[in-house]
Residue, then its C-alpha position, 0 to 999 in steps of 0.5 A: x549555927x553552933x561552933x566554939x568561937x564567939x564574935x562580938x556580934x554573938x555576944x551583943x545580941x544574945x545577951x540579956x535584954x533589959x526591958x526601958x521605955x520603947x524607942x522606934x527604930x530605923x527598919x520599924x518596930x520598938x528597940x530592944x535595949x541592953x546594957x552596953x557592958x553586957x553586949x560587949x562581954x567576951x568579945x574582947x572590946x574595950x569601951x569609955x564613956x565621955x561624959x562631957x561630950x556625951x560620945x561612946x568610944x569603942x576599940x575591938x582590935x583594928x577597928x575603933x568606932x566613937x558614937x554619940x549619945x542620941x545618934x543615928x549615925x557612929x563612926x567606926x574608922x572614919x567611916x559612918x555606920x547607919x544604927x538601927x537605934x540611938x545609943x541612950x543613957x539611962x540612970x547613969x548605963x549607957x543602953x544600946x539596941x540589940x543589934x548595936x555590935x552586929x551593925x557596928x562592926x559588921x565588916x569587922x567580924x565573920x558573918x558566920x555568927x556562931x556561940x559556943x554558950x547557951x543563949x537563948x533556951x532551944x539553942x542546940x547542944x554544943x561541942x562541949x555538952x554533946x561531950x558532956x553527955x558522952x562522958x555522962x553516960x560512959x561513966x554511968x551504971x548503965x554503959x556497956x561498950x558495944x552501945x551505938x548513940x542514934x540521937x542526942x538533942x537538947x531536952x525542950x524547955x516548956x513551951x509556955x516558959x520559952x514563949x515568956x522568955x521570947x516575950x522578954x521575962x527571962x529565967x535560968x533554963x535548965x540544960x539537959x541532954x536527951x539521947x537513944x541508944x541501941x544496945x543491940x536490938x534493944x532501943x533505950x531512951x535517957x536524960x542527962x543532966x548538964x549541970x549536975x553531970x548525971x543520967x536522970x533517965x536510962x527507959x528501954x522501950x519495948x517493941x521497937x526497932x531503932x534508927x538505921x545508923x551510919x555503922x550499920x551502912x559499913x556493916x552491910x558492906x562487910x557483910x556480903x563482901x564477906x559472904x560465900x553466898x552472895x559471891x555465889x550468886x554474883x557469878x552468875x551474873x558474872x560478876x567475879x569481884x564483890x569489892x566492884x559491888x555496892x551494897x544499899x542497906x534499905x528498911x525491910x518494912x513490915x508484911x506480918x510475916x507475908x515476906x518471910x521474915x521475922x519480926x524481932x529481928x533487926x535486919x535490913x535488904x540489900x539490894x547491890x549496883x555494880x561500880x564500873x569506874x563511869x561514878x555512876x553506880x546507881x546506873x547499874x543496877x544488880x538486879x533481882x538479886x536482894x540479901x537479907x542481913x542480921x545485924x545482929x549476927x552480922x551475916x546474911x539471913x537469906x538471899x532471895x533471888x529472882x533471876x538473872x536480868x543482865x547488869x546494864x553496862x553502858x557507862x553513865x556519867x552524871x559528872x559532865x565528862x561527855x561533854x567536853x565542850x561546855x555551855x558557855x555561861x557568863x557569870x551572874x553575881x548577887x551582891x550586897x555592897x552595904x551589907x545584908x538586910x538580916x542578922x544573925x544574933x547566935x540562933x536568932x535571926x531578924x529580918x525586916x519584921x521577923x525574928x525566929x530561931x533556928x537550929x538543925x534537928x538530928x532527925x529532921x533537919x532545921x527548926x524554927x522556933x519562937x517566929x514573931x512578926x513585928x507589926x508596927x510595934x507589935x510584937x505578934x506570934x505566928x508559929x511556936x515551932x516548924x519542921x519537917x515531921x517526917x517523909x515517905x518515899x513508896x515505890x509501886x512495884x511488886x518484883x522481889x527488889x521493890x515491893x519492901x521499898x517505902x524509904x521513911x528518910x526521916x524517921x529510918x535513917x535521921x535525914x540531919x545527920x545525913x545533911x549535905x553541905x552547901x557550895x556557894x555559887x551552885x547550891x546556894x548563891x554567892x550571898x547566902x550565908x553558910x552556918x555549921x552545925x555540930x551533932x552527935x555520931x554513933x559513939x556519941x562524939x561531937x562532929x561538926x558539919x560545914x556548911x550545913x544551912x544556908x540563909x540568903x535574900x533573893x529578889x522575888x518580883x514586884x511586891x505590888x505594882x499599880x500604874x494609875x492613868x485616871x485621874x489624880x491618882x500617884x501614878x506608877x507605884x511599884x516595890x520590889x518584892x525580897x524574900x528572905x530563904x533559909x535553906x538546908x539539903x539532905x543526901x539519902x542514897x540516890x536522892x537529894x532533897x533540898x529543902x527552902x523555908x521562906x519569908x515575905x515581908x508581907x508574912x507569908x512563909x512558904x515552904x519549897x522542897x526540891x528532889x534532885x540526885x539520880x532516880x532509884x532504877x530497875x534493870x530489864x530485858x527491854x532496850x526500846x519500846x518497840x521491844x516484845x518485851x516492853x510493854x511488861x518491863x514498863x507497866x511499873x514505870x517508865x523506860x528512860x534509857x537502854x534497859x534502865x526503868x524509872x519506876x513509879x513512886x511518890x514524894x509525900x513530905x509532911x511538916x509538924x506546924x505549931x502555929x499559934x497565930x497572934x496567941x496559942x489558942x486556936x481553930x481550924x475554919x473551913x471557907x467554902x465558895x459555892x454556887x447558890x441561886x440567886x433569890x435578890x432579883x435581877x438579871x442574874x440567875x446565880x450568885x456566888x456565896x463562901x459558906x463558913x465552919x469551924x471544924x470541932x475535932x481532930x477527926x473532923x479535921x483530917x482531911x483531904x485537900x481541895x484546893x478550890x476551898x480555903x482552909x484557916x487557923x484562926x485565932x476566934x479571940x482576936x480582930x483586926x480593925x474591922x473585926x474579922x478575926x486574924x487568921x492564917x492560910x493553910x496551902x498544902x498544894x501551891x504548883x509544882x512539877x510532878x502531879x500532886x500526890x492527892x493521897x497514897x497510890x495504894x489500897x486500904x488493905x496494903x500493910x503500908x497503908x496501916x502504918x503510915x496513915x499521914x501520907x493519905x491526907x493532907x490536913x491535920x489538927x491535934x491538941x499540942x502535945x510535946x511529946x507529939x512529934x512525928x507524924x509516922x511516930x517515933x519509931x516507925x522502922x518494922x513498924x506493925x502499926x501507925x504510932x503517929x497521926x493516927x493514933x494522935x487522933x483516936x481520942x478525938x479531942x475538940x481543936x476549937x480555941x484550943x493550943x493546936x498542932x498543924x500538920x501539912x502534908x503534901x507532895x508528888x506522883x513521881x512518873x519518870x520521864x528521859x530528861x530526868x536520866x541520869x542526872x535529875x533536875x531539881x524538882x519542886x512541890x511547894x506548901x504556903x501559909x498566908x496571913x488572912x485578916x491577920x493585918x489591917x492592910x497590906x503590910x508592906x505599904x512601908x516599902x522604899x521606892x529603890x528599885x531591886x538593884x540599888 
């Protein structure tokens, strides 16, 4: 992702393109062609150009490669190399396709593609300008010492700039540098300039409550451990050493003061699990027992203690350590002996018809931006920008240690700072691609996070298969189906979720999120359910082990789509199949008809999902050949494992429900809007109200052939069953977008014959 290194690939490939007359390339579409000299800038490779054989010789360290002018073939250290594109000469320059360096020297350099310069305009702030940023601000009117940063990201260029940028008309972009900080309680937004090195903006913003930040989860720690209170009530449980407690600092959320808290306050709820020495503290739950601290003073608010339900003791190893003897399991190896069929170019990727750019987001992880999809030449838009919008965890019972918990992982706590890195072979396989990130910490210092996403091509299935007995017809046609899988997990707590974007080379994007880690646990009385005591313990969840429930609670995810499909303007079209009579004669008595409507306002367009209907954003002002007009599927619910979450399991009175309108409905639409990012909105921790969707929506502005936001929400019903104790496994809900007369054809007609092995 971002690094301070640079390859010879990064270079070549991001580098300025020069617009020349289109030349068809190897994997289909037109070749993008640069100067040769400017591909190879700072890479450290010499080259010569001979004239009088017409042949290019290039030298990087060990590696030395000679290529002919109008070639398909070079040869780099006596062996040949497959190009995309010739090399050309043009008006005495010597031209080369974009991805000339990475497939010439592709075994020479890293696969692990990284720029330390801005190359493309929503290419993440580096090491040196998240310093920059840093000492900006440091050395401001503004500092004070005991500022905390929560965020620093690059200021997004304007949309229609980076689309033309996209589209080949390149310009200087202006680097500038968004940050939040927390001065206390006080929540400031500002800019920094990094060219001129100055703080272009310093906006305290009222009424909020800012990000729960890393500092604040050692300042909880520290704070019942140093509590005279809290030591107290753990006596009586008979726990004797606060340091053996683990404390998990969790958003109070908001009950206008119903809970007894007060609302300017930043505070946070404790609520504790014993560690016993089995590494599995979730198991042992504390509880009925929750401290409230201020972190502003730094000591406890209040203890609310509900009882005493004894700890349950029984070690629980997640670890494999009581199983000695392990399944005997013979490797399976996914290689790739002539390379891969994606390519890294700094952000960009390419793969088959696709190319984006990616980067990792503090707040909510990977973006990708600028997703085109070449069609036979045609470079054609299908998304401006995709993410995760944000997500929310809400936990059905009502006891003294639950009824607050509504974890929303992205816009509370920063799930990109919380990312997990990957381990190939386990989380990812042997192929995958591991690329660093580097964000800011709580003092506004760089850090680099190893490993944290993860691209790998996987087969997937038959593409198609026809085998046709009848006739002349071709006999067996089959191809082998590749998606391309970029993935990223984050660790909030107890959960880990992994979260998988895939492409087809059919188009489709689809979007897999997985919940796996240890379930948030209550500790009970109840032993089995033939206790007197089981059927109260478990009326909230389901009895998994010896005095352990897994409560009932939900995963609802929604993801921020600004799909502009073959252009920005854009509607929302409802395809409804329906039963009619049937009115043209014969024998039948029914018919079956699809009744059509374009939805004319945001209002109208939030909606709940019936996944027996079809939904479409649809591009009105352009056809495919036969004049529909070119489209994209919207799928929130594709299968998974746990119920799907229809809407929120909560009634219309509950506060939540108030300020958390996204996780009720499936489907929304709204006018683009930049500054439009989260669907809970900005600052969604203590809350009183929504300031996301909802409030996107109260102007009811008309989304027909208008530049549109999708936001896709889907999710589980998490009903806990024994198979998932102590250890999860990964558990899937599952979104789709499909291509609906966006071609002419089936696009992958083109395919080759080699079977998936090959």
């Amino acid at each position: 992702m971002i690094n301070n290194k640079k390859t010879i690939v990064a270079a070549a490939i991001a580098a300025l393109s020069l617009a020349t007359t289109n030349t068809a390339i190897a994997h289909g579409g037109s070749a993008d062609y640069i100067p040769l000299e400017d591909s190879l800038t700072s890479s450290g490779a010499a080259y010569y150009y001979d004239k009088s054989a017409k042949e290019v010789h290039i030298t990087l360290d060990k590696a030395h490669a000679c290529v002919k002018v109008g070639a398909l073939e070079a040869e780099v250290n006596g062996q040949m190399i497959r190009l995309d594109a010739p090399i050309k000469v043009e008006h005495g320059h010597v031209l080369v396709e974009r991805h000339f360096a990475n497939d010439l020297f592709e075994e020479y350099v890293p696969q692990t593609i990284s720029v330390s310069d801005a190359k493309h305009p929503l290419d993440p702030l580096s090491e040196a300008e998240i310093t920059l940023t840093q000492q900006t601000v440091q050395s401001s009117k503004y500092f004070r010492n005991n500022l905390r940063f929560t965020e620093i990201k690059l200021a997004e260029p304007e949309k229609s700039k980076v689309w033309a940028w996209s589209f080949g008309q390149h310009e200087h972009f202006q680097r500038l540098a968004n940050f939040t900080i927390l001065d206390g309680k006080q929540v400031i937004e500002g800019t920094v300039n990094l060219e001129t090195k100055a703080v272009t903006r310093w906006q305290p913003i009222k009424d909020v409550h800012g990000m729960v930040i890393w500092d604040d989860f050692v300042a909880a720690q520290e704070i019942i451990e140093g509590s005279k209170e809290y030591a107290d009530a753990l006596k009586k449980r008979g726990i004797d050493n606060v340091k053996e407690v683990v404390a998990t600092p969790l958003t109070v959320g908001f009950f206008n003061g119903e809970d007894g808290l007060k609302e300017d306050d930043r505070l946070l709820k404790i609520v504790s699990y014993l560690d016993i020495g089995d590494g599995n503290f979730w198991a042992h739950p504390i509880e009925g027992l929750v401290a409230v601290v201020n972190l502003e003073t730094k000591s406890i608010e209040k203890i609310e203690d509900s009882g005493v339900i004894p700890v349950p003791m029984k070690p629980n190893p997640y670890d494999g350590r009581d199983f000695p003897n392990k399944a005997t399991v013979k490797p399976l190896v996914t290689t790739e002996p002539k390379g891969t069929n994606y390519k890294l170019s700094g952000n960009i990727v390419h793969w088959q018809n696709w190319d984006f750019h990616l980067k990792l987001d503090p707040r909510v992880g990977p973006v990708l931006s600028t997703m085109t999809y070449n069609d036979q030449g045609t470079k054609r838009k299908i998304m401006y920008e995709g993410s995760l919008g944000g997500m929310i965890v809400p936990y059905g019972d009502p006891d003294i240690g639950w009824y607050f918990k509504a974890y929303l992982d992205s816009g509370d706590y920063g799930m990109g700072g919380l990312t997990s890195p990957l381990e190939l072979g386990s989380d990812v396989p042997t192929n995958a691609k591991l690329l660093p990130a580097t964000l800011a910490d709580n003092s506004g210092s760089p850090y680099t996070i190893p490993n944290a996403i993860a691209i790998f091509e996987r087969y997937a299935g038959p593409e198609y298969k026809h085998n046709e007995m009848l006739g002349s017809g071709a006999g067996n046609q089959s191809r082998a189906r590749r998606e391309l899988v970029i993935r990223w997990v984050s660790t909030i707590g107890n959960y880990d979720y992994m979260f998988d974007w895939v492409l087809l080379a059919n188009g489709t994007i689809k979007l897999d999120v997985g919940a796996s880690g240890i379930e948030a646990v209550k500790g009970v009385k109840t032993r089995t359910m033939h206790d007197a005591t089981a059927e109260q313990d478990t009326r909230y969840g389901t009895l998994i082990d010896h005095n352990i429930v897994g409560t009932t609670h939900q995963h609802i995810y929604n993801f921020r789509l600004d799909l502009d499909v073959d252009g920005e303007k854009n509607s929302l079209v409802e395809l409804n199949p329906t039963v009619e009579k049937n009115t043209a004669g014969g024998p039948r008595k029914s018919v079956m008809v699809v009744n059509q409507h374009t939805v004319k306002d945001e209002q109208e367009a939030s909606q709940k999902f019936d996944p027996s209907t079809i939904r479409l954003m649809s591009n009105p002002n352009k056809e495919n050949r036969m004049g529909n007009p070119v489209s994209y599927q919207i799928i929130p619910f594709a299968g998974g494992t746990h119920p799907i979450a229809k809407g929120a399991l909560f009634s219309e009175d509950e506060w939540l429900y108030k300020r958390v309108n996204f996780m009720d409905k499936q489907i929304w639409v709204t006018n683009y809007k930049p500054e439009e990012r989260f669907p809970e909105g900005t600052y969604p921790n203590r809350a009183k109200t929504d300031t996301g969707l909802k409030v996107y929506v109260e102007d009811n502005e008309s989304i027909e052939n208008k530049d549109n936001v999708l936001w896709i929400t889907t999710g589980a019903t998490h009903v806990a069953r024994a198979e998932e104790w102590p250890m999860m496994p990964t558990e899937y809900v599952h979104a789709m977008l499909k291509p609906w007369n966006f071609f002419d054809q089936t696009p992958t007609l083109n395919l080759p014959t080699e079977t998936a092995d090959k």
